[in-house]
C-alpha positions in Angstrom: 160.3 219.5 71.7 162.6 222.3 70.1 164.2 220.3 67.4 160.6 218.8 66.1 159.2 222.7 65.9 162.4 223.4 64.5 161.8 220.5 61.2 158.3 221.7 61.4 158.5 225.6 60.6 160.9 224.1 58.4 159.1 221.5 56.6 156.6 224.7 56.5 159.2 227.0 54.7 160.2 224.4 52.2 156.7 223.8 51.6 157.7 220.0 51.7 157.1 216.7 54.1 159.9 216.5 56.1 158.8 214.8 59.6 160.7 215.7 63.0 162.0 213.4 65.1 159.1 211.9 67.3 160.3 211.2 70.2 163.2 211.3 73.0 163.4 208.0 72.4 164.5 207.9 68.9 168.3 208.0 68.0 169.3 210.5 65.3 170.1 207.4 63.1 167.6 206.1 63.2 165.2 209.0 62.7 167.6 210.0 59.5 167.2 206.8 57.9 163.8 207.0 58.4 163.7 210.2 57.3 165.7 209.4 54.0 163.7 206.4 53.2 160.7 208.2 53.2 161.4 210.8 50.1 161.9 210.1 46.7 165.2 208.6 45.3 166.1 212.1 44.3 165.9 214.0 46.8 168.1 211.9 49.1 171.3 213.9 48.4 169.8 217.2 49.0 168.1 215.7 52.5 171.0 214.3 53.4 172.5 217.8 53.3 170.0 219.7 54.5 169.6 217.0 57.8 173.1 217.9 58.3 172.9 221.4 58.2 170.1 222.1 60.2 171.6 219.7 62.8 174.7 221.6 63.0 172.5 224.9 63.2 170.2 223.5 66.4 173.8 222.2 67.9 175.2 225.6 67.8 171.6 227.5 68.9 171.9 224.8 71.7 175.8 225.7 72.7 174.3 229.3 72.5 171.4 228.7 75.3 174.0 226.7 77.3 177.2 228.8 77.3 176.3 232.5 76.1 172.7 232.6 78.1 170.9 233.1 74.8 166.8 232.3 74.8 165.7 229.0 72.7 164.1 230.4 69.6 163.2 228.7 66.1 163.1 231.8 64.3 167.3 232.4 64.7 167.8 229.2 62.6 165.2 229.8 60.0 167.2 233.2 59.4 170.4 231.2 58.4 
């Protein structure tokens, strides 16, 4: 699945935990929550943000594949 490589080069580049959705079957809420719950206190504000972000960035690499014919790649959003 695109977006889990996507959080896992990620996660990678950080050089911090930060799991992927697992499945299909798991809403974006719910994985966020999930997702926030799992890190320390502190570092909810800064995931928060960065969840955002890197949602908006697959979103717009996704309207790219769709509408402009470009290629699914992780290695555009890692540039951003």
């Amino acid at each position: 699945m695109f977006t889990c490589q996507c959080w896992s080069l990620i996660s990678q580049h950080l050089n911090q935990d930060i799991p992927g959705p697992a499945t299909l079957t798991v809403s974006l809420s719910t994985w966020w929550c999930a997702a926030v719950k799992s890190a320390p206190n502190d570092c909810h504000k800064g995931l928060n943000c960065l969840i955002v972000l890197v949602t908006w960035e697959i979103w717009k690499h996704r309207n790219a594949c769709v509408f402009e014919g470009a290629q699914p790649s992780v290695q555009p959003l890692l540039s951003v």
